[in-house]
N, C-alpha and C positions, 0 to 999 in steps of 0.2 A: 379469592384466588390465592396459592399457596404462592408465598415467596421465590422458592424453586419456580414454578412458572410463570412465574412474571419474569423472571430472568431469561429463562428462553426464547420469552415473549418479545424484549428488547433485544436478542441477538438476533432471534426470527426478522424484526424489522428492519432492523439496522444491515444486516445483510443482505434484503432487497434491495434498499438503497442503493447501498455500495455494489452489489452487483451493474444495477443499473446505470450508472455513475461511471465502473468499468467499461462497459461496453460501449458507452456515450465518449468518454476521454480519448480510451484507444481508439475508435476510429476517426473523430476530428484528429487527432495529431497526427494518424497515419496516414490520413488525407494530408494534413502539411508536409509531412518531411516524406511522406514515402514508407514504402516497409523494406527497404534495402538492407535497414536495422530492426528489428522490435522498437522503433522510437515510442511506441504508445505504450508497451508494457513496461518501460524504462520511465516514462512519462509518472504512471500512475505508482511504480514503487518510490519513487522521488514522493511524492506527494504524499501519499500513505505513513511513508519513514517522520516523514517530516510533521506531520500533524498526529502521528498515534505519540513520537517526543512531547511536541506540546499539552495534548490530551497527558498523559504520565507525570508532566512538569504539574498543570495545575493540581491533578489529585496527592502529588506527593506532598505539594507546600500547602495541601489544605482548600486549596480554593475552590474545588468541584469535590461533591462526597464519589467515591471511588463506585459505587449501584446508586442510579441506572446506570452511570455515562461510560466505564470498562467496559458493560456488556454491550450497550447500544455504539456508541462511537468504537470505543477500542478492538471488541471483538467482532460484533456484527458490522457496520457499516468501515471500519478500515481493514477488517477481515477481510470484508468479499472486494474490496475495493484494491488491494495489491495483490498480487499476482504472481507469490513464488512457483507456483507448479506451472504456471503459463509460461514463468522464466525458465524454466528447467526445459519443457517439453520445447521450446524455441530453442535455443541453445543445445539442446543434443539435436536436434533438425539439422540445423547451421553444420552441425560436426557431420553429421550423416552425409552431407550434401559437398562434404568437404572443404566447407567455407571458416576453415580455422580461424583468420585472421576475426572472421565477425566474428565467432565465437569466442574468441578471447574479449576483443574490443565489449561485447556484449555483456560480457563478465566483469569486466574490469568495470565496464562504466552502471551497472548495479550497483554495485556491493560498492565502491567507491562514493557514487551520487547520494544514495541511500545513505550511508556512514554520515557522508558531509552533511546533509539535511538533517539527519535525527542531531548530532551535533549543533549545528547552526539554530537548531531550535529549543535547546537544555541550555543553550545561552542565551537565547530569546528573552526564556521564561522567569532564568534566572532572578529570584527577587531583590 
């Protein structure tokens, strides 16, 4: 098997996962909190942010070789696993619907949460 496809091969997998994973998170936590917000797609960028950091920390200092685990963990499995076009397509909804304030709140608390966790985790890793 060529190189080249074996790499696809790890994204192909890894992006089932995370798909699955998505759909599994988002709806337990939109069962808790409700969907008043997107709490599950906010859920799962939170988490994504935060372990594709870690994932980058180890191959930067050395400690995972950069193929398989970019392609399987980084691109395939925290690819399909956060949810920017899900945030987007929610978030111009919210605006359609005329629900500003969520849509702000919904932005903010993204791109905020996300920031803090890919941070909170380059210090994690930190050696």
């Amino acid at each position: 098997m060529s190189h080249t496809l074996s790499i696809y091969l790890f994204i192909a997998t890894g992006g089932a996962v995370g798909a699955c994973l998505r759909f599994f998170c988002t709806g337990l936590v939109d069962s808790w909190f409700g969907k008043a917000l997107p709490f599950g797609t906010l859920a799962v960028n939170i988490i994504g942010s935060f372990l594709l950091a870690v994932l980058y920390g180890f191959i930067e200092r050395g400690e995972l070789a950069e193929q398989p685990y970019r392609a399987l963990i980084g691109v395939g499995l925290l690819g399909a696993l956060t949810t920017f076009s899900t945030f987007t397509i929610e978030t111009l909804t919210l605006l359609e619907n005329g629900l500003w304030i969520k849509a702000l709140a919904n932005i903010l608390l993204n791109v905020s949460a996300c920031l803090l966790a890919a941070w909170l985790a380059v210090e994690l890793t930190k050696g």
